[in-house]
N, C-alpha and C positions, 0 to 999 in steps of 0.2 A: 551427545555427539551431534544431534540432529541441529541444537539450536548454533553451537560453534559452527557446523557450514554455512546456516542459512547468514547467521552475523560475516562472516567473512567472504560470502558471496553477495549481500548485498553492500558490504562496505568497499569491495572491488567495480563495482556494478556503472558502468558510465550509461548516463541516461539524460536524453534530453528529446521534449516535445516538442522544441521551438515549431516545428512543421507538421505536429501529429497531433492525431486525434487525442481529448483529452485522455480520455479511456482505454485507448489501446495501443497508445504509443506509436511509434514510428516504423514503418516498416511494410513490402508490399500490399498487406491488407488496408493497411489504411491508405493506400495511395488507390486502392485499386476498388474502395468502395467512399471515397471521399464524395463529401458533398449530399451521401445519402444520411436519415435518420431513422432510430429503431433499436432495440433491441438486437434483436434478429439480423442485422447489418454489423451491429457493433462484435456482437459474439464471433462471426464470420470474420471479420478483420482481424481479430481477438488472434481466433485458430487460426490462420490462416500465417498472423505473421508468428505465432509461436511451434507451429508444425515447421514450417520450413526455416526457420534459423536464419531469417535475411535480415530481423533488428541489427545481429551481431554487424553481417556484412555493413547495412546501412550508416551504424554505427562507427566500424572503421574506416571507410570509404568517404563517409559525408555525401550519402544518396540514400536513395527512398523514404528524403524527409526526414531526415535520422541527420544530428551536427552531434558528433563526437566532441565539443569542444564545452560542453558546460559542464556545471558543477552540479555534483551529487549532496544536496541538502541534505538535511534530517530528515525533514517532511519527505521527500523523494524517498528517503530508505523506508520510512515509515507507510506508505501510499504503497512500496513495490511490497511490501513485506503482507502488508492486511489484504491487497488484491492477490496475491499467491494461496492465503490460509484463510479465507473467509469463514467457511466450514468450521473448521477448525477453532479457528478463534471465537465464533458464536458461541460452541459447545460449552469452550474453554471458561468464555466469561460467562455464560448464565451461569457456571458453576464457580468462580471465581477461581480457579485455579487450574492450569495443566500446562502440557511443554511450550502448547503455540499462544498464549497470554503470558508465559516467564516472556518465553522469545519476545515477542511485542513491547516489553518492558526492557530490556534490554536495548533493542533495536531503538525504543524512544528514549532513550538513556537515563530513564528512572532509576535515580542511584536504590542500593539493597535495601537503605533504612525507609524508603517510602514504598518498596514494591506493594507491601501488603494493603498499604491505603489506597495504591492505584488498584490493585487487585479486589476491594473491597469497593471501591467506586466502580467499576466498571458492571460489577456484578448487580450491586443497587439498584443500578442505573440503566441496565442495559437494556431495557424497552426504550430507553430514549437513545442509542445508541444504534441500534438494532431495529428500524421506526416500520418497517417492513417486511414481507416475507423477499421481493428484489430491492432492497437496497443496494444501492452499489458499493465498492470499497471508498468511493471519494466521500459518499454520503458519511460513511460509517466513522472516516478520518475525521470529517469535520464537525462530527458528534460526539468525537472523543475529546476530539482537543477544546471544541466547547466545554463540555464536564471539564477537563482539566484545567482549563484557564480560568474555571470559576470554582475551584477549591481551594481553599488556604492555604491547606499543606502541600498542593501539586501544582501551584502555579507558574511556578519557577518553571514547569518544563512543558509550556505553551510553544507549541512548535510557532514559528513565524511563517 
């Protein structure tokens, strides 16, 4: 049940950084801590625009640095899915299997007959994935789809 909401809430999910921070997206914390760098800045903007619910606002509006008007990629659903479950997905893949690595798979649209090869790369491979105790979610996206764009069988679904 868990991973049907999260698929259907990220495949509704309108999202665009044209004006935001890479990392935290659009919305008063990023406008309200723009220009600064850190950790500690980013987390704050982080909370800040996910406590108070103003992406949504920015996002229908077309303010707070938020354009309602682009397109939800893969990679976007892929990037919102991994920064939500970080936790979760570490766990999931050093052990190669559990709800939030199926969901990941799903979300990355690894059809049923390659899940286990991606679930079995992931797991392999996941100190290269995983390259840190703060890694970020962009870091982790772009260690993934590196691993996958350089496997035979999982090449096919190289996000762009």
């Amino acid at each position: 049940m868990k991973k049907l909401i999260a698929i259907s809430a990220l495949s509704l999910l309108p999202l665009s950084t044209a004006m935001a921070d890479q990392d935290i997206g659009c919305g008063f914390g990023s406008m309200l801590f723009a220009g600064k760098d850190g950790k500690v800045v980013k987390v704050l903007g982080a909370t800040t625009n996910g406590i108070s619910g103003n992406q949504t606002f920015g996002i229908t509006f077309g303010t707070l640095g938020c354009d309602g008007t682009g397109t939800v990629t893969a990679s976007t659903k892929v990037a919102t899915f991994i920064d939500g479950n970080m936790e979760q997905l570490a766990r999931d893949m050093s052990r190669g299997e559990g709800e939030a690595l199926e969901t990941l798979a799903e979300v990355w649209g690894v059809e049923s007959q390659d899940k286990a090869a991606f679930n079995k790369l992931v797991q392999t491979q996941f100190s290269h994935v995983f390259t840190s105790e703060n890694v970020t979610s962009q870091i982790v996206l772009e260690n993934l789809n590196t691993l996958v764009a350089n496997d035979a069988q999982l090449a096919s679904y190289t996000l762009s």
